[in-house]
KEKOLMI-532684 format. One record per residue: residue in one letter; x, y, z of N, C-alpha, C in turn. Coordinates in steps of 0.02 Angstrom, whole numbers, plus 50000, padded with zeros to 5 digits. Layout:
// residues N
AXYZXYZXYZ;...
// end
This chain:
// residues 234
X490704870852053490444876052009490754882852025;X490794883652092491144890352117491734890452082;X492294884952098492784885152080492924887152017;X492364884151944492514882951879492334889851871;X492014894851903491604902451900492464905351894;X492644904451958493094908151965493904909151901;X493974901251895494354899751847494194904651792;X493714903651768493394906751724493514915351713;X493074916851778493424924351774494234925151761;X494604922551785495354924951790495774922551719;X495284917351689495414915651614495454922751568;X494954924951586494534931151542494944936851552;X494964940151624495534944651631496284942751612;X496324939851614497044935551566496954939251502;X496484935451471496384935551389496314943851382;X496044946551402495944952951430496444958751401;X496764954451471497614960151464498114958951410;X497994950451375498324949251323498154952951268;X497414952551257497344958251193497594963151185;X497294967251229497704974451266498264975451243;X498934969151275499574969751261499764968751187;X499444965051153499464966251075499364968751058;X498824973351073498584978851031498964984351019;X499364985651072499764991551092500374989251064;X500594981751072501054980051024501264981250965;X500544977250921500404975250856500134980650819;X499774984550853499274990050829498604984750808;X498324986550758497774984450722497914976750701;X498564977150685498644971450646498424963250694;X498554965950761498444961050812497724958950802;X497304961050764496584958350775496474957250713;X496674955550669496684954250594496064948250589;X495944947450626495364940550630494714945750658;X494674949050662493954952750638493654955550579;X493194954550564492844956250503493234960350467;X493174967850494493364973850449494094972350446;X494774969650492495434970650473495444965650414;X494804961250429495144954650364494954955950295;X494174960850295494144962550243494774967550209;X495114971250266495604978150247496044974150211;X496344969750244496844965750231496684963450167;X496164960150139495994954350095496054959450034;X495884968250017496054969949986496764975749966;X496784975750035497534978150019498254975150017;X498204968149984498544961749960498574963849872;X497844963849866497874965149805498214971949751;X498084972049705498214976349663497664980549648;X497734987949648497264990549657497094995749598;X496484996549554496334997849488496015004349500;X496075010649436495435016049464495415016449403;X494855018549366494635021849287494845027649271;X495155030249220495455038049217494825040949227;X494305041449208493635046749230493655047049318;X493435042549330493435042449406494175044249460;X494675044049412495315043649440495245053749419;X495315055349377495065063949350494605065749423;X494185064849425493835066549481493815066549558;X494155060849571494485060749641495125066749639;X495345067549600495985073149608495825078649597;X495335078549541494875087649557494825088649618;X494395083349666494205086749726494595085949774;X495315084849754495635083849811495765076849819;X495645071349823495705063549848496235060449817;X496665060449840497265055249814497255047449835;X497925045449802497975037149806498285038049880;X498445042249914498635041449984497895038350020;X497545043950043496805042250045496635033550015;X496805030949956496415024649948496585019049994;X497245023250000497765017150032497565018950117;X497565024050130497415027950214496855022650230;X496365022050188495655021550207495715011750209;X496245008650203496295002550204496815001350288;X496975004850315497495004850384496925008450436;X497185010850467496825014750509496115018750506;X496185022750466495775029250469495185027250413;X494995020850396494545020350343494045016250404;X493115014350387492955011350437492405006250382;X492295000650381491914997650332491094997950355;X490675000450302490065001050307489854995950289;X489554989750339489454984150301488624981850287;X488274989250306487604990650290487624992750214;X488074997650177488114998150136488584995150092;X488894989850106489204987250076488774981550036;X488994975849995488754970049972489294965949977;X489064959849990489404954950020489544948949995;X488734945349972488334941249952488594939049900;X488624944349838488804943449778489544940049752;X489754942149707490484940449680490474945849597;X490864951349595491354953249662490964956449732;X491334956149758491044958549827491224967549823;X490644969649856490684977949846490684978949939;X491444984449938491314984650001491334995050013;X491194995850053491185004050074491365006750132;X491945011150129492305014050178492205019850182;X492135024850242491845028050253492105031950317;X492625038350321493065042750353493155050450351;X493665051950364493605060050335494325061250310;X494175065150261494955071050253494815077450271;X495245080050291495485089250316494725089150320;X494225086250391493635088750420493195085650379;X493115084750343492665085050286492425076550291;X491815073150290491515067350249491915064250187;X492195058050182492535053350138492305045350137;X491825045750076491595039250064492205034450009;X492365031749985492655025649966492535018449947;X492345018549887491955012349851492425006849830;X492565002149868493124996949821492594990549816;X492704987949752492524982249706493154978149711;X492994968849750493684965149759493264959849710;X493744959049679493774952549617494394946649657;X494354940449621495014936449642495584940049647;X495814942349581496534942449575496664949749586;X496094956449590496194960949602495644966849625;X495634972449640495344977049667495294983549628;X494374986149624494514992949599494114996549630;X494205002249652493855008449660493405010049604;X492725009749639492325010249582491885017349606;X491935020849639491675026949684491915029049737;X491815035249741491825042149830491445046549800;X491355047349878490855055049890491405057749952;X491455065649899491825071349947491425076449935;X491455078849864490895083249861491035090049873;X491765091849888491855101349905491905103549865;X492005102849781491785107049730491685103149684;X491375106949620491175103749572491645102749520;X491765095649473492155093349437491745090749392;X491975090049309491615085749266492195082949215;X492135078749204492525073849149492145071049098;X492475072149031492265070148982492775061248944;X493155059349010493685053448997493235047149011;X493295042648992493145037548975493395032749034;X492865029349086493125025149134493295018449125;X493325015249053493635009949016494315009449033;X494765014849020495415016449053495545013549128;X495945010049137495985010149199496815006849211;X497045008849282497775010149279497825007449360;X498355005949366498715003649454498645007449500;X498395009249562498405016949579499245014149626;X499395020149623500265017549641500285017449707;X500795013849751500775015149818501155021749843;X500655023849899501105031649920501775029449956;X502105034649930502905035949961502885032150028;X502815036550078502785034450120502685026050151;X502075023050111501945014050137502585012950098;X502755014150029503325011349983503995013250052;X504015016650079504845017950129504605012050175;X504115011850204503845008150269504294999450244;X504064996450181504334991750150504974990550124;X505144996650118505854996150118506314996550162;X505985000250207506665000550242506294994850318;X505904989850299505564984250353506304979950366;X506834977850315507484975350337508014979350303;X508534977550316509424980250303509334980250259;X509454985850217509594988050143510384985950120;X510374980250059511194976050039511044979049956;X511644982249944511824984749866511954977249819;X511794974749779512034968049754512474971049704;X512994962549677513584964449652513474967549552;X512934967949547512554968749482512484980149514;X512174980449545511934987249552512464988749595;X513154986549608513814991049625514244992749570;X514134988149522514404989149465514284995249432;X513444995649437513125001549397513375007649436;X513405008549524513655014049541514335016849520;X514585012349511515225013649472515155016449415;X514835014749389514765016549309514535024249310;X513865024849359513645032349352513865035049418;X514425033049451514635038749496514065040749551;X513935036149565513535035149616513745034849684;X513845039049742513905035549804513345030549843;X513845028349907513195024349945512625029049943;X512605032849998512185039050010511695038349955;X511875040749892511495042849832510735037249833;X511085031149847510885022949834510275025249902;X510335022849961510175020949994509605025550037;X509735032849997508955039750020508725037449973;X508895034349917508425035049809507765034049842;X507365029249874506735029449897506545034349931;X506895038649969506435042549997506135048049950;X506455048049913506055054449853505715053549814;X505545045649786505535043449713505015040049715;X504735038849656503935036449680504025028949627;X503665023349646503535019549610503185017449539;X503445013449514503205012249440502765005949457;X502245005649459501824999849478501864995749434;X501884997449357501894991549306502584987649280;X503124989549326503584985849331503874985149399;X503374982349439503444981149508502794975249525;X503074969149561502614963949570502504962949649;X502174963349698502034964049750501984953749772;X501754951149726501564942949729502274939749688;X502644941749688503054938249635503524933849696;X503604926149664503954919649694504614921349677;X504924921749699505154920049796504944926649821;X505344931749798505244938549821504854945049777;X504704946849818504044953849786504584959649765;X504434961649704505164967549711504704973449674;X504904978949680504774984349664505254990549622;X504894993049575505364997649535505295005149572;X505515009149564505595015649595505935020149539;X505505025349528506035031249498505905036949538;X506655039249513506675047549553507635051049506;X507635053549534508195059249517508765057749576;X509515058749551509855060649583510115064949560;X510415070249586510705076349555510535078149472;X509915077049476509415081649428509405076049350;X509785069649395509685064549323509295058749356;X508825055649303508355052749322508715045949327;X508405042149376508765032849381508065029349422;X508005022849393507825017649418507975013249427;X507745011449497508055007649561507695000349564;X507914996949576507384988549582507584986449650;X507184985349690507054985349742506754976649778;X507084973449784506964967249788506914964449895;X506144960649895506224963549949505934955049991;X506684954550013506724946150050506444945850108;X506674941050148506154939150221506594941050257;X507234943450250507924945950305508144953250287;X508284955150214508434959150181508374961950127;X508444968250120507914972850074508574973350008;X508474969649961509104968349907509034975249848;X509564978449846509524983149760509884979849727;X509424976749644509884974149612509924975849560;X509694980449539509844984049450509724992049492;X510144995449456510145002949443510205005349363;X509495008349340509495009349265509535016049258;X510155021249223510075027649221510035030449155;X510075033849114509955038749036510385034448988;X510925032249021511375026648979511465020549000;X511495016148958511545006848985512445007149039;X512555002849064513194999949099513134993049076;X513804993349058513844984749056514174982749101;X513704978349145513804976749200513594968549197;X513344965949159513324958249156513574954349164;
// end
């Protein structure tokens, strides 16, 4: 019995220091098998919906789609007193701060997708007369969109070298286009077989282009560049 005590303890400090070492590894992601990362996870897979009324009002007071997305990684914490669980869809509530301040966060998860259906911030007063029938993709912020792109080696394909040619494009031009440019969510598929690809617009030298962004298990592929005029590049 002594012996199996002891085993025991030195099992535990093991397991211990292994967490530890993942944690610091992995960050958060290392514990993805607890409640709150799996709920984070389970809706930030999905696609994520807000109502123009309610979408009007989070930006009066300040709350962006950074924030929806913030409050699903780190800095969001799930209230699972106030959440609902039970049901279908499941209503869950996150609950953090921006610049000091109290930040509640209401997401509604359905199967195939996710909506923000409430927050409470509350530092000034806003009213909308828009209609929360409306409802739209909230886009991913810059920043997670670079995190994914630049996760492997960025390869120009022989379709979008063509096009640099066409509009006088250097590498360079190609290969910052994400860091400035924000995504088009409704022509961008996050679930799409084989690979998830993403659209991006932004400007290069004050002319607008979109980028397709195709994004494999080795390498981060550009395979169309669309600018003010077609290339025939087929």
């Amino acid at each position: 019995m002594k012996k199996f005590s002891s085993r025991l303890k030195y099992y535990l400090i093991g397991f211990g220091i292994g967490l530890i070492f993942m944690f610091f590894l992995f960050g958060p992601r290392a514990c993805s098998w607890l409640p709150e990362n799996r709920v984070k996870n389970m809706i930030a897979e999905k696609e994520i919906f807000i109502g123009d009324s309610l979408n009007y009002l989070m930006n009066c007071q300040g709350v962006s789609n950074e924030d929806i997305y913030r409050f699903l990684n780190k800095d969001g914490d799930v209230d699972f007193g106030d959440s609902d669980t039970k049901g279908w869809p499941k209503k869950y509530v996150f609950s953090g701060e921006k610049e000091g301040h109290d930040l509640m966060i209401t997401y509604m998860l359905y199967e195939e997708w996710v909506e923000v259906v409430d927050f409470k911030y509350d530092q000034k007063n806003c009213e909308t007369v828009l209609s929360n029938e409306n409802k739209h993709i909230v886009p991913i912020p810059r920043s997670e969109m670079t995190a994914i792109i630049e996760s492997h080696e960025m390869r120009i394909l022989e379709t979008a070298e063509c096009q640099m040619k066409c509009y006088k494009l250097k590498d360079q031009d190609v290969f910052s286009f994400h860091l400035n440019a924000d995504v088009v969510m409704e022509e961008s598929d996050a679930k799409a077989e084989p690979n998830a690809y993403y659209t991006l617009e932004g400007k290069i030298r004050n002319q607008t282009y979109r980028l397709v962004y195709v994004i494999g298990e080795a390498r981060t592929r550009i395979s169309d560049i669309q600018g003010d005029t077609p290339c025939d590049c087929n």
